[in-house]
VEXKESE-11825 format. One line per field, with one value per residue (C-alpha): residue number from 0; residue in three letters; chain; x, y, z. Coordinates in nm, 4 decimals, always signed. Example, Ala and Ser with C-alpha at 12.3 -4.5 7.8 and 13.67 -1.06 7.14 Angstrom:
nr = [0, 1]
rest = [ALA, SER]
kette = [A, A]
u = [+1.2300, +1.3670]
v = [-0.4500, -0.1060]
w = [+0.7800, +0.7140]
***
This chain:
nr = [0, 1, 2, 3, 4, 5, 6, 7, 8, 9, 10, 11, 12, 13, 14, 15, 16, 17, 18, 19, 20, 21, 22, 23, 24, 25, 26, 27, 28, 29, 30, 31, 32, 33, 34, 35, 36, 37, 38, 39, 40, 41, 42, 43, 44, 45, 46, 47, 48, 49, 50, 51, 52, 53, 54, 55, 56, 57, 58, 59, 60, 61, 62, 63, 64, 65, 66, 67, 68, 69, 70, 71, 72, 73, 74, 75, 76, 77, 78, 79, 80, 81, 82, 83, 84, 85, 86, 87, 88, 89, 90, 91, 92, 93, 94, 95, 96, 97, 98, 99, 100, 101, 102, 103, 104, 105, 106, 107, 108, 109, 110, 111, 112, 113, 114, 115, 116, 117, 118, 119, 120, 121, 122, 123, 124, 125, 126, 127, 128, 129, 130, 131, 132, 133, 134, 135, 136, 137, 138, 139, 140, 141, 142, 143, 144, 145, 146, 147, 148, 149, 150, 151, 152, 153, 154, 155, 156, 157, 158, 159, 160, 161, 162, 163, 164, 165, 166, 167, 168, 169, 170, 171, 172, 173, 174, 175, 176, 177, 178, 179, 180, 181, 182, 183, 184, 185, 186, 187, 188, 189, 190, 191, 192, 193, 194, 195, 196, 197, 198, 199, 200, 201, 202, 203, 204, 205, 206, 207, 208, 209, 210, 211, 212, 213, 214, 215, 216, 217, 218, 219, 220, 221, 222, 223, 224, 225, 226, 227, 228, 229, 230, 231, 232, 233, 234, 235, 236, 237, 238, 239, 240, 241, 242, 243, 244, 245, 246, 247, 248, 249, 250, 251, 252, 253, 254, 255, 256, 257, 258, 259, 260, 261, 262, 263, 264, 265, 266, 267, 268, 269, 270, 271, 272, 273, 274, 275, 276, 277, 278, 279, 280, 281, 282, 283, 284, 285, 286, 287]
rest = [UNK, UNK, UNK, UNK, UNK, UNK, UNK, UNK, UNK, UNK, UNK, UNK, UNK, UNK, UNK, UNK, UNK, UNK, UNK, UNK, UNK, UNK, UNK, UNK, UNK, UNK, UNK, UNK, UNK, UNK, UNK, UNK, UNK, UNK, UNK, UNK, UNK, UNK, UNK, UNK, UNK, UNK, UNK, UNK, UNK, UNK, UNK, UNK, UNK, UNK, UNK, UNK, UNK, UNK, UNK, UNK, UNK, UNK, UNK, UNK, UNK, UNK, UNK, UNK, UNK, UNK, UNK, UNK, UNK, UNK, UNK, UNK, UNK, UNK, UNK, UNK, UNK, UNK, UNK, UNK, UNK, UNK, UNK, UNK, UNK, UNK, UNK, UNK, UNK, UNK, UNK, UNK, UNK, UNK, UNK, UNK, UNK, UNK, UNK, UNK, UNK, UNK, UNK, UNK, UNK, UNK, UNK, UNK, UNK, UNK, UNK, UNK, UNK, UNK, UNK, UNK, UNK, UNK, UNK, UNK, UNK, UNK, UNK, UNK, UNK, UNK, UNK, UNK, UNK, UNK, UNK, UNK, UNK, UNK, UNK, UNK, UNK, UNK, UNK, UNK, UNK, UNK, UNK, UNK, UNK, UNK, UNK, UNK, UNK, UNK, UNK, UNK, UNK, UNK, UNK, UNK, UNK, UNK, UNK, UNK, UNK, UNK, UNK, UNK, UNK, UNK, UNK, UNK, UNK, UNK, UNK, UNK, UNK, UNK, UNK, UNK, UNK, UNK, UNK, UNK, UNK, UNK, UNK, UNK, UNK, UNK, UNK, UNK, UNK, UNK, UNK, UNK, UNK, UNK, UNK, UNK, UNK, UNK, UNK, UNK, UNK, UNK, UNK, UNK, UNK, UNK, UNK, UNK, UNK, UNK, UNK, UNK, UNK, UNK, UNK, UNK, UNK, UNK, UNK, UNK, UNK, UNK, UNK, UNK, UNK, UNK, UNK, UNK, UNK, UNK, UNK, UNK, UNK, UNK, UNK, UNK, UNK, UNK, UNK, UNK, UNK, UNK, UNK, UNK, UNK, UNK, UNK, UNK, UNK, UNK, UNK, UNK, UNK, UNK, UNK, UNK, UNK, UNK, UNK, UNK, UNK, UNK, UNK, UNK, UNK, UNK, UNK, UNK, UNK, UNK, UNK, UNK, UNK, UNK, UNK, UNK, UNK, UNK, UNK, UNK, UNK, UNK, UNK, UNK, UNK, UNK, UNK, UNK]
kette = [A, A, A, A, A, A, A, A, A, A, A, A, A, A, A, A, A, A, A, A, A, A, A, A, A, A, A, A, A, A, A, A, A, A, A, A, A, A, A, A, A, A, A, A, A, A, A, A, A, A, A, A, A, A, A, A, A, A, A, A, A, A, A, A, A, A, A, A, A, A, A, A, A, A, A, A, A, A, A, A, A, A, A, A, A, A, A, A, A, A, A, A, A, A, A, A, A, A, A, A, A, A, A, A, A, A, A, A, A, A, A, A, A, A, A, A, A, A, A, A, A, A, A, A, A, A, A, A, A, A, A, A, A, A, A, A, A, A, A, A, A, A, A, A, A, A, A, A, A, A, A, A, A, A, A, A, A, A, A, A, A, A, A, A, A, A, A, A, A, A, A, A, A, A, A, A, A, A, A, A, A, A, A, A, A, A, A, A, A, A, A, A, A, A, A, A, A, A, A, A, A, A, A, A, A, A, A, A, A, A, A, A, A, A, A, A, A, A, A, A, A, A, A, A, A, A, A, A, A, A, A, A, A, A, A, A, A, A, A, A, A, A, A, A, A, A, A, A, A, A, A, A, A, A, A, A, A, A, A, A, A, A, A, A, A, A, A, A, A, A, A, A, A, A, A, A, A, A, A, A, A, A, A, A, A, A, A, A]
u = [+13.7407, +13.8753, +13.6474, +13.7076, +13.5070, +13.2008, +13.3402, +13.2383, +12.9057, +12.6337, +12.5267, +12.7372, +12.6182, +12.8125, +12.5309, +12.6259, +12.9952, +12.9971, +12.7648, +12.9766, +13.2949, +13.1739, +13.0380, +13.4074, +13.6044, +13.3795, +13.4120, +13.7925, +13.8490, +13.5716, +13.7674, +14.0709, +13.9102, +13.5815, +13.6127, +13.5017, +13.5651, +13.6962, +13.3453, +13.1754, +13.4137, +13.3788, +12.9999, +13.0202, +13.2329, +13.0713, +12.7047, +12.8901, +13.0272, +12.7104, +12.4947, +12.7926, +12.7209, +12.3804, +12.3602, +12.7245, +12.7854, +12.7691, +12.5249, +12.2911, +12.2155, +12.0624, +11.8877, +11.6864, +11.6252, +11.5301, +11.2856, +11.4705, +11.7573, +11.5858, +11.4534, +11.8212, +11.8922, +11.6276, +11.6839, +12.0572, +11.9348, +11.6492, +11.7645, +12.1083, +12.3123, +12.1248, +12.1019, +12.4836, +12.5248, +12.2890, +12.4414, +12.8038, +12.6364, +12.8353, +12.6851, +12.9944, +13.2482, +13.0925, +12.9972, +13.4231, +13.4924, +13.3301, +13.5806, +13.4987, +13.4145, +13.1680, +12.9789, +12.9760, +12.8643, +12.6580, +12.5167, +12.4147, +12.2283, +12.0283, +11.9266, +11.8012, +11.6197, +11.2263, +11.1624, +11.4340, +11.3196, +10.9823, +11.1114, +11.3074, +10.9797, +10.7751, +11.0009, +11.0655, +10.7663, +10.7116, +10.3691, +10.5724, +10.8410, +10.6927, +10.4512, +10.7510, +10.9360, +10.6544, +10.4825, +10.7521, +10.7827, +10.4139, +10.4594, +10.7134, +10.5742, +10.2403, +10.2671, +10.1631, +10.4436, +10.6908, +10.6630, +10.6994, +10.9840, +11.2143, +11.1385, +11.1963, +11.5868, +11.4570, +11.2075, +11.4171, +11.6971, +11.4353, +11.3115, +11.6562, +11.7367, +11.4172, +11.4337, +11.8257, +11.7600, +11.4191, +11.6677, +11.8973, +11.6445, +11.4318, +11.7192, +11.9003, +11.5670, +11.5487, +11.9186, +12.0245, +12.1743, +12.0974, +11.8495, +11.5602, +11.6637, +11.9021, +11.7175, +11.4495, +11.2126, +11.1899, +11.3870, +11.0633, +10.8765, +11.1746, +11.1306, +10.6595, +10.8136, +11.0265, +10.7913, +10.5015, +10.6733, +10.7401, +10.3872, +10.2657, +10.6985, +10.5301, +10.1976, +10.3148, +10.6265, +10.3818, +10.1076, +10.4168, +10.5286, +10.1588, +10.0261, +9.9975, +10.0130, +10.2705, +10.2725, +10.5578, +10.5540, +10.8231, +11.1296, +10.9813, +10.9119, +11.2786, +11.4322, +11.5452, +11.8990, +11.8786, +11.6951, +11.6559, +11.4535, +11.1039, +10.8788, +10.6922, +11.0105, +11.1567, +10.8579, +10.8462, +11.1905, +11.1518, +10.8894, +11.1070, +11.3215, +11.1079, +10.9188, +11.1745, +11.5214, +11.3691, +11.1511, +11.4216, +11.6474, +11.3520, +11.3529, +11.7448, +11.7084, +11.4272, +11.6808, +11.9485, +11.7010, +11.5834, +11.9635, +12.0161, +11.6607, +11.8064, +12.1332, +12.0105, +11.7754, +11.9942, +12.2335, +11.9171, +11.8862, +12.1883, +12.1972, +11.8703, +12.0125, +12.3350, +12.1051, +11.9066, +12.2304, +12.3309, +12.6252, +12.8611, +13.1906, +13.4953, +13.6934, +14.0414, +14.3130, +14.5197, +14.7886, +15.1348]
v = [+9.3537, +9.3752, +9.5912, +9.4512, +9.1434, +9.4205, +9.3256, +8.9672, +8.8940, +8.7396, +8.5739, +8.4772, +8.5865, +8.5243, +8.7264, +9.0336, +8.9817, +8.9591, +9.2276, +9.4665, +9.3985, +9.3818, +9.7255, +9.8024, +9.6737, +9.8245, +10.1432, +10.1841, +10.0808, +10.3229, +10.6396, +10.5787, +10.6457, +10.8471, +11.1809, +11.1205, +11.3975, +11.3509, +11.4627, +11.2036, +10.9183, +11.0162, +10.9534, +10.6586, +10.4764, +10.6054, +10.4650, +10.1591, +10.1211, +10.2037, +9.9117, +9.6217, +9.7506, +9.7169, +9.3775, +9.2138, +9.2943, +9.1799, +9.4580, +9.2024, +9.0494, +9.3764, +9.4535, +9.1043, +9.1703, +9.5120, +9.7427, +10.0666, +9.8559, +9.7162, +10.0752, +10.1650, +9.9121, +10.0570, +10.3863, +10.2867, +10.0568, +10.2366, +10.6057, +10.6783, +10.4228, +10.4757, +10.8469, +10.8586, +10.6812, +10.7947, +11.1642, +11.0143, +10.9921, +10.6417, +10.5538, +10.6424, +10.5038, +10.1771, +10.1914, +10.2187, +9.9690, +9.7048, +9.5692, +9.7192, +9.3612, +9.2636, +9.6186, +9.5632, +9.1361, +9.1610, +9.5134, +9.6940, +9.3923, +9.3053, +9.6588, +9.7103, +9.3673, +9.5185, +9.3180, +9.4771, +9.8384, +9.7682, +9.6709, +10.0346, +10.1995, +10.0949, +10.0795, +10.4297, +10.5749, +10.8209, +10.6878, +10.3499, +10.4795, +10.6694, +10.3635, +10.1012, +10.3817, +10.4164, +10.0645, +9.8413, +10.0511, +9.9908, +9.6809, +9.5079, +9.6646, +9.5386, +9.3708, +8.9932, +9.0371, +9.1528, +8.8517, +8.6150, +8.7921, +8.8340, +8.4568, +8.3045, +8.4059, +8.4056, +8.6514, +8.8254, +8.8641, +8.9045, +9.2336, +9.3791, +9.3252, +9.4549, +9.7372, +9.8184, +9.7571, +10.0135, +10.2734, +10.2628, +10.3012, +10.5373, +10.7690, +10.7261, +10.8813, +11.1702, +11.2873, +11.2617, +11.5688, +11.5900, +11.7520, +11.5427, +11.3746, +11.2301, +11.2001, +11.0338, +11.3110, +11.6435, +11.8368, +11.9606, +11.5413, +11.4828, +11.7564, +11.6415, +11.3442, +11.2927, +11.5613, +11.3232, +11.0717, +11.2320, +11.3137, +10.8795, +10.8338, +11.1037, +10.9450, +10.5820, +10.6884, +10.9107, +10.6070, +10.3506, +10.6387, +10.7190, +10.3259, +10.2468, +9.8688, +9.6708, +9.6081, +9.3613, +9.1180, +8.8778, +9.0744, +9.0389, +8.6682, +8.5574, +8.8276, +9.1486, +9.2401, +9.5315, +9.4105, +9.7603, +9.8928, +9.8871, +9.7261, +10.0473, +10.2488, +10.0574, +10.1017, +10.4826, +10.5106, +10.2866, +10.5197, +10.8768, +10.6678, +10.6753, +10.9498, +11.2260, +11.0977, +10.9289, +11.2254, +11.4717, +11.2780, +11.2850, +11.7277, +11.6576, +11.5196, +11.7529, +12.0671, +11.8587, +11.7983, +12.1619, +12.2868, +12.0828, +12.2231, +12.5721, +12.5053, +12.3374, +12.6463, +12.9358, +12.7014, +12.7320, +13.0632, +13.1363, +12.9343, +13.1639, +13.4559, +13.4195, +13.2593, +13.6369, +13.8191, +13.6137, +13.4821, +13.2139, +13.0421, +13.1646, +12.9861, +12.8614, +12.9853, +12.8411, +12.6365, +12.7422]
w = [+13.4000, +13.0533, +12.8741, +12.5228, +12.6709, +12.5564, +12.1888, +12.2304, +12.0629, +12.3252, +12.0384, +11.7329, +11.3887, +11.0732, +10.8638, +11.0780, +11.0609, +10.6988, +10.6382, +10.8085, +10.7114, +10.3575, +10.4072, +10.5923, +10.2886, +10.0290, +10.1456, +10.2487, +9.8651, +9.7378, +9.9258, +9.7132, +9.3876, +9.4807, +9.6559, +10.0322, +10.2629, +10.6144, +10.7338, +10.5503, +10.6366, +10.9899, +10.9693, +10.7586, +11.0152, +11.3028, +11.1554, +11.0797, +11.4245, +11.5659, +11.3730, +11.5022, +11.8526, +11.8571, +11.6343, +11.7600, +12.1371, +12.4755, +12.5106, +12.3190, +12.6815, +12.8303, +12.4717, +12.5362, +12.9368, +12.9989, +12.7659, +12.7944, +12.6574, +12.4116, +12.2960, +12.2778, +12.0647, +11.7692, +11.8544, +11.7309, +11.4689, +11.3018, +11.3929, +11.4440, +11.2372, +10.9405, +11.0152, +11.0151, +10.7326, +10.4978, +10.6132, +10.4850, +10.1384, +10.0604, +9.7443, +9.4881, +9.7569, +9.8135, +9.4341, +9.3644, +9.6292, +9.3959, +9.1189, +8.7560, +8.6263, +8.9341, +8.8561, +8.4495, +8.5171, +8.7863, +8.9574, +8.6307, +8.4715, +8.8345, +8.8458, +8.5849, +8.5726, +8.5970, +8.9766, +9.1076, +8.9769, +9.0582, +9.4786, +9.4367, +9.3358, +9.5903, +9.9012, +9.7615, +9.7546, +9.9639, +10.1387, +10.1411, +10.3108, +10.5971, +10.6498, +10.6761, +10.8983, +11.1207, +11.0858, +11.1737, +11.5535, +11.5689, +11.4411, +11.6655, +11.9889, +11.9310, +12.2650, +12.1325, +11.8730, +12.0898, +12.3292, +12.0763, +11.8868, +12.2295, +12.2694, +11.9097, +11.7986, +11.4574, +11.5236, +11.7228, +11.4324, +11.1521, +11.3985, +11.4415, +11.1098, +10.9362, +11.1897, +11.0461, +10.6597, +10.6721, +10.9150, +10.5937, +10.2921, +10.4655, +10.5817, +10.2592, +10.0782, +10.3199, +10.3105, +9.9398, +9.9193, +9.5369, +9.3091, +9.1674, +8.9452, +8.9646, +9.3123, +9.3461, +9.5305, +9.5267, +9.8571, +9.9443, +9.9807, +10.1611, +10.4538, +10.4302, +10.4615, +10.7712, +10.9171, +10.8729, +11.0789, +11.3918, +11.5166, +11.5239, +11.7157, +11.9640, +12.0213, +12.0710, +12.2950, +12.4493, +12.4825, +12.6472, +12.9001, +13.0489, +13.0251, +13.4123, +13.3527, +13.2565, +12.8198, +12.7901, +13.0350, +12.8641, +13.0835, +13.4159, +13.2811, +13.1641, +13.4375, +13.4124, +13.4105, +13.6234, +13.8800, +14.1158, +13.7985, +13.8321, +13.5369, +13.4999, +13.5688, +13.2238, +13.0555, +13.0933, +13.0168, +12.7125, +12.6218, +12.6417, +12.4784, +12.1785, +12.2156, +12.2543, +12.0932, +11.8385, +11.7714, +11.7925, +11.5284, +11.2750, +11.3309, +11.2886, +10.9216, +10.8363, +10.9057, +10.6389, +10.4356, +10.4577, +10.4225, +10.0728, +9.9626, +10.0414, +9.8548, +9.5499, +9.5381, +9.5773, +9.3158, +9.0235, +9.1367, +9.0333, +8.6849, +8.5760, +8.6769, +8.4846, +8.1808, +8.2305, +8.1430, +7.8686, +8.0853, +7.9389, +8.0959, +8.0000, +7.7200, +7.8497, +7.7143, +7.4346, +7.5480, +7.3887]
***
């Protein structure tokens, strides 16, 4: 078997195709003018890949019949795509990759319109934030929404989707590696923050793993692609699934966020130590 038949999408979506490769072309222009390092262009395309997968695959059959696969799917789409991108820092790339004229015309003037602003603020918030981060997992494996969603393709997209756009903002809030401001929180929020939503990822992973019963019914109903797995078997591992990766890439962006606390501090440190001594820069020299 030809594995680029994985490539094919189960389920064409032109929304996906152009979100990506907008992303795709966006940022390959940005790294000519803005300074990317290897590092961070690794991570950028490796979140990047990692959102296609999940959204644009084959592997969109087993994400609709089995649970664990469908728990690998968010984990990717909420968790490590984001993760990976946000990490990559892409704001001034993707910010170059857009023509001068576009940015003047259009980008400045909608962002600074007051709805947009006031969207930013709130989705920003840090209460907001962790409740979206958290809510949405509750949210869509409430088991009554989850068997409609896996039936209804518009659900279903409007899931994955949410699930991908919330992964971004939240992540991107967490690992902005710079002071506040420009920043929008403090280094310190950002570490309460993610920290605050590990312990409800524990307790629902935890709650899916120990349930004896059966909580989402709709695989065994439309079949199951692997059909040697037990229902319960999925369901536990859809559980570990959330309960220990997902937890485990939450401690992951508390230790960056952590490291760019320690940095920036150690940084001020340093500029009121040197303001102490009276230190200045010295002048350059006269050219000749």
């Amino acid at each position: 078997m030809n594995p680029l038949v994985w490539l094919d999408p189960w389920e064409f979506s032109p929304t996906v195709v152009i979100a990506v490769l907008g992303a795709a072309v966006l940022f390959a222009r940005g790294v000519r003018h803005a300074r990317v390092s290897l590092k961070r262009q690794a991570a950028f395309w490796f979140g990047l890949t990692a959102l296609y997968v999940a959204l644009h695959t084959r592997l969109d059959y087993y994400f609709e019949h089995e649970f664990f696969m469908h728990r690998l799917q968010h984990l990717v789409l909420h968790h490590l795509g984001p993760f990976f991108i946000a990490w990559s820092y892409p704001g001034a790339a993707l910010r170059a990759g857009v023509p001068f004229r576009w940015r003047q015309r259009f980008m400045k003037p909608a962002l600074q319109t007051a709805p947009v602003r006031l969207a930013l603020d709130i989705v920003f918030h840090p209460v907001v934030a962790v409740l979206l981060f958290v809510g949405l997992i509750y949210f869509w494996l409430l088991s009554p929404i989850h068997f409609k969603a896996m039936l209804d393709w518009r659900l279903y997209r409007a899931m994955n989707w949410s699930m991908a756009i919330d992964g971004l903002l939240f992540w991107w809030l967490v690992l902005d590696p710079r002071p506040a401001p420009p920043a929008r929180l403090a280094p310190g929020r950002r570490i309460m923050m993610v920290v605050a939503a590990i312990p409800p990822q524990i307790v629902l992973g935890a709650l899916i793993f120990f349930t004896p019963r059966e909580l989402y019914p709709i695989y065994s109903i439309c079949g199951r692609a692997f059909t040697w797995l037990s229902p319960i078997r999925d369901q536990q591992i859809g559980g570990l699934l959330l309960w220990i990766p997902g937890s485990m890439m939450s401690v992951f962006g508390a230790l960056i966020a952590l490291r760019h606390w320690m940095r920036l501090s150690s940084r001020e440190r340093l500029r009121e130590e040197r303001a102490a001594v009276g230190y200045t820069a010295p002048r350059p020299l006269p050219a000749h």
